[in-house]
C-alpha positions as CSV (number, residue, x, y, z in Angstrom):
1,X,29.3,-31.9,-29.9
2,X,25.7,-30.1,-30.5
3,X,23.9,-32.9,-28.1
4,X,26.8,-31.7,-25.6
5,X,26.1,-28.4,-25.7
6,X,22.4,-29.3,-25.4
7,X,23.1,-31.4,-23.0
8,X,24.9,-28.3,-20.5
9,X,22.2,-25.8,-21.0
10,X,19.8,-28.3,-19.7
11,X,21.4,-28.7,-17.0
12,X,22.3,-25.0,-16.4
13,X,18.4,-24.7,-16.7
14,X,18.1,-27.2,-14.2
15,X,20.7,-26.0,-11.4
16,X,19.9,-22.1,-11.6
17,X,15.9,-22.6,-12.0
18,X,15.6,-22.5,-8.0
19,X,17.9,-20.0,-7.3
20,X,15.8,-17.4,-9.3
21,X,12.5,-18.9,-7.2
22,X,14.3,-18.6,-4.2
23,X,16.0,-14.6,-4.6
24,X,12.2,-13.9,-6.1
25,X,10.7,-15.2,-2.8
26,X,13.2,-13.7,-0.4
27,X,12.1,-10.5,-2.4
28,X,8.7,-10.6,-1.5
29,X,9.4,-11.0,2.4
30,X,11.8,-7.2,2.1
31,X,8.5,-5.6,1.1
32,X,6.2,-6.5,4.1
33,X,3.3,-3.5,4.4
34,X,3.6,-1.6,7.7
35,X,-0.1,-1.9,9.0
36,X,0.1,1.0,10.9
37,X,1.1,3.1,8.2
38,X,-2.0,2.1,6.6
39,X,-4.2,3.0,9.1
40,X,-2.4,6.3,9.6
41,X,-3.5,7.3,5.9
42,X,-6.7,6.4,6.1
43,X,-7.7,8.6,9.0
44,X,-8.5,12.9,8.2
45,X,-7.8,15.5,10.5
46,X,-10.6,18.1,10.7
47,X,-9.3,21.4,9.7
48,X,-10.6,23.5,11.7
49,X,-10.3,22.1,15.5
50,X,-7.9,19.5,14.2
51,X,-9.8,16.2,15.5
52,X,-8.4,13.1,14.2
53,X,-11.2,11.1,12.2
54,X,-11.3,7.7,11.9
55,X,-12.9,5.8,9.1
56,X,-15.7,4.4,11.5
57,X,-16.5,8.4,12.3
58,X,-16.6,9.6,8.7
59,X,-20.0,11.0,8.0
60,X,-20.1,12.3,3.8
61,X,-22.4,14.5,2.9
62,X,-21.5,13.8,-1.0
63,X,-18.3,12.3,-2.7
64,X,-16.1,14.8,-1.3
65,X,-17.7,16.9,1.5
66,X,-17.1,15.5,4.6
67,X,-18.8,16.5,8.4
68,X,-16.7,16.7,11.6
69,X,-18.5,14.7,14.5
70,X,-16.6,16.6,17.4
71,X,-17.7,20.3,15.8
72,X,-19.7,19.3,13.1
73,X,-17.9,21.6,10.6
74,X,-18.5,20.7,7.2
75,X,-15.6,20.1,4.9
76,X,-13.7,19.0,1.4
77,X,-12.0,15.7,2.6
78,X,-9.6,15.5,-0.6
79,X,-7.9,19.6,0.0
80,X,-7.8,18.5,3.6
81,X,-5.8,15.3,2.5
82,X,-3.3,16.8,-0.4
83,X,-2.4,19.9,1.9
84,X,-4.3,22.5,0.3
């Protein structure tokens, strides 16, 4: 009786093993990154004649001060970013 029941977990092991492999794998393909949402985020808009910076145009004076290459206003990148 106990090397029965042994027996059918084992195999319970055995047959639902790959379904979990498979659902985890199908899982991974819903979450696919949307490359140009990415992009989007990473460029800053200069506040005050609105150009659209790119990461290849950012020129920092420090950490957070950045310079506008269209009117060379300088500026705090991270207000800019959260809205402030």
């Amino acid at each position: 009786m106990v090397q029965a029941v042994l027996k059918t977990k084992l195999h319970l092991r055995l047959v639902f093993a790959p379904v979990y492999m498979v659902r985890s794998s199908l899982m991974m393909h819903r979450k696919k990154i949307d490359l140009n949402k990415v992009l989007q985020a990473m460029n800053t808009t200069c506040p005050s004649c609105g150009y659209l910076i790119t990461p290849a145009e950012i020129q920092r004076i420090d950490f957070e001060r950045m310079i506008c290459p269209k009117c060379g206003q300088i500026f705090d990148a991270a207000k800019v970013r959260k809205g402030d």
